[in-house]
C-alpha positions as CSV (number, residue, x, y, z in Angstrom):
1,X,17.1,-51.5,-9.2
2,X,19.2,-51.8,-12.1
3,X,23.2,-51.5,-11.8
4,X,24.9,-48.5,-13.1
5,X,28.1,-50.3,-13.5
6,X,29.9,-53.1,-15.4
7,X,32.2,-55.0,-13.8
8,X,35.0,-56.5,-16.1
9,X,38.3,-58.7,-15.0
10,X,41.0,-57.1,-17.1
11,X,44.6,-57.7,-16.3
12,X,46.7,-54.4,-16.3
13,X,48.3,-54.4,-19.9
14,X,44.8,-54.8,-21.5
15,X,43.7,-52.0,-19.5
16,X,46.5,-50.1,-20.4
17,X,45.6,-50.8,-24.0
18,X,41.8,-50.3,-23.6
19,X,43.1,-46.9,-22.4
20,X,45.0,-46.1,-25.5
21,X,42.0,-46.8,-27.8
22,X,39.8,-44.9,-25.3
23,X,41.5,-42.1,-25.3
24,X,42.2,-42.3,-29.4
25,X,38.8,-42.3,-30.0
26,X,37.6,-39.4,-27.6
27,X,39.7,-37.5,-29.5
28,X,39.1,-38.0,-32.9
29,X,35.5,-38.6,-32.2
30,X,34.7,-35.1,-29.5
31,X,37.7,-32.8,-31.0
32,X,38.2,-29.6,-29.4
33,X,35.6,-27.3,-30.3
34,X,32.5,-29.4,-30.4
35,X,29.1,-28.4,-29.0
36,X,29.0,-29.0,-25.2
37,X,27.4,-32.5,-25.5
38,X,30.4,-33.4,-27.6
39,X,32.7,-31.9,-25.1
40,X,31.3,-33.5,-22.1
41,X,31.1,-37.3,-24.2
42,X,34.9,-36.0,-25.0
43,X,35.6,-35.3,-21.0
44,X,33.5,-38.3,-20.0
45,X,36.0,-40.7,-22.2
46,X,38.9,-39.3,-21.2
47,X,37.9,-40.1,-17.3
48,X,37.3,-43.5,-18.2
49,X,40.8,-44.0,-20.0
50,X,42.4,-42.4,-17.5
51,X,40.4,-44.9,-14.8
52,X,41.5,-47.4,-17.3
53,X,45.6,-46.7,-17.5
54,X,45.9,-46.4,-13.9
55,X,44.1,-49.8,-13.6
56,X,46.5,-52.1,-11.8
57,X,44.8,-55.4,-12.9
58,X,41.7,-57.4,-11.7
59,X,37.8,-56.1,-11.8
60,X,38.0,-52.8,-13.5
61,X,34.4,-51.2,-13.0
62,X,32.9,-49.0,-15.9
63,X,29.8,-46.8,-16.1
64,X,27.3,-48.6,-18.1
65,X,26.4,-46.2,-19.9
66,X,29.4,-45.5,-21.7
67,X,29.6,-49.2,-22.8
68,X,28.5,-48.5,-26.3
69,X,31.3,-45.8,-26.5
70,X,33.7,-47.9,-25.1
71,X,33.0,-50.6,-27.4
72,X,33.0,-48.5,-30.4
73,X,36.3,-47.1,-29.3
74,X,37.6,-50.8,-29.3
75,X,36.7,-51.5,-32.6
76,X,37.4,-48.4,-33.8
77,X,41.1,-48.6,-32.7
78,X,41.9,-51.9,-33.6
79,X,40.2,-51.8,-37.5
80,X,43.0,-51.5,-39.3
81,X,45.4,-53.3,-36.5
82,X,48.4,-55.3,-37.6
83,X,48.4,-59.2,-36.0
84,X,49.3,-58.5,-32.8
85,X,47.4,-56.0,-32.1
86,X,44.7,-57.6,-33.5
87,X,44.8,-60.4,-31.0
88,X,44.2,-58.1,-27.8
89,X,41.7,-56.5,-29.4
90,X,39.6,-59.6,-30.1
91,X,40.3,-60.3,-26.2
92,X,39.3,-56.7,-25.2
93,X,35.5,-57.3,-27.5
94,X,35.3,-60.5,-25.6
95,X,35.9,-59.0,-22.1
96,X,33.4,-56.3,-23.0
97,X,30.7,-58.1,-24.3
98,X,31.1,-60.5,-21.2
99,X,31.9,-63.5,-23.5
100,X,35.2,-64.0,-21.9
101,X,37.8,-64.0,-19.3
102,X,41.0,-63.0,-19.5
103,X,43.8,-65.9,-19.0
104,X,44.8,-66.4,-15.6
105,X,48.6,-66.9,-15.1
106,X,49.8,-69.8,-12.9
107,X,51.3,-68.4,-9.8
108,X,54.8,-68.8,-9.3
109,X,56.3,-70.9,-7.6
């Protein structure tokens, strides 16, 4: 049977930041108003970003379905990004296409 999830290792600020362009795009994307299938794509995003800015670092898990919508929210958000936002969201398309992992601090000692 095939999984239902995706598992991705996402420290707490990129999550926090996956959240933000989550939640962006669910709203420009499903405004208020739509037809129910919008509304529950709309409701469905918002739950992830939520899941996603409470994320306190480590494997975040995430419907596989929504992938696609969570990808296109990604590159949505960060299209017209200055520099530094640029760089995390060139980390975030790597995490979520499984190409990468994030950087792993040393711990301290």
């Amino acid at each position: 049977m095939r999984r239902r999830v995706v598992e991705v290792e996402l420290p707490a600020p990129l999550a926090a930041t996956l959240a933000e362009a989550v939640s962006a795009y669910a709203h420009a994307a499903f405004p208020d108003g739509g037809s129910e299938c919008a509304q529950v794509s709309r409701e469905a995003l918002l739950d992830t970003a939520r899941s996603c800015a409470t994320h306190s670092g480590g494997t975040l898990t995430l419907r596989k379905r929504q992938m696609p919508q969570v990808r296109a929210a990604v590159e949505w958000y960060f299209a017209e990004a200055d520099a530094g936002l640029a760089a995390q969201g060139e980390t975030l398309r790597a995490l979520l296409s499984g190409t990468a992992r994030p950087a792993v601090e040393p711990p301290a000692q």
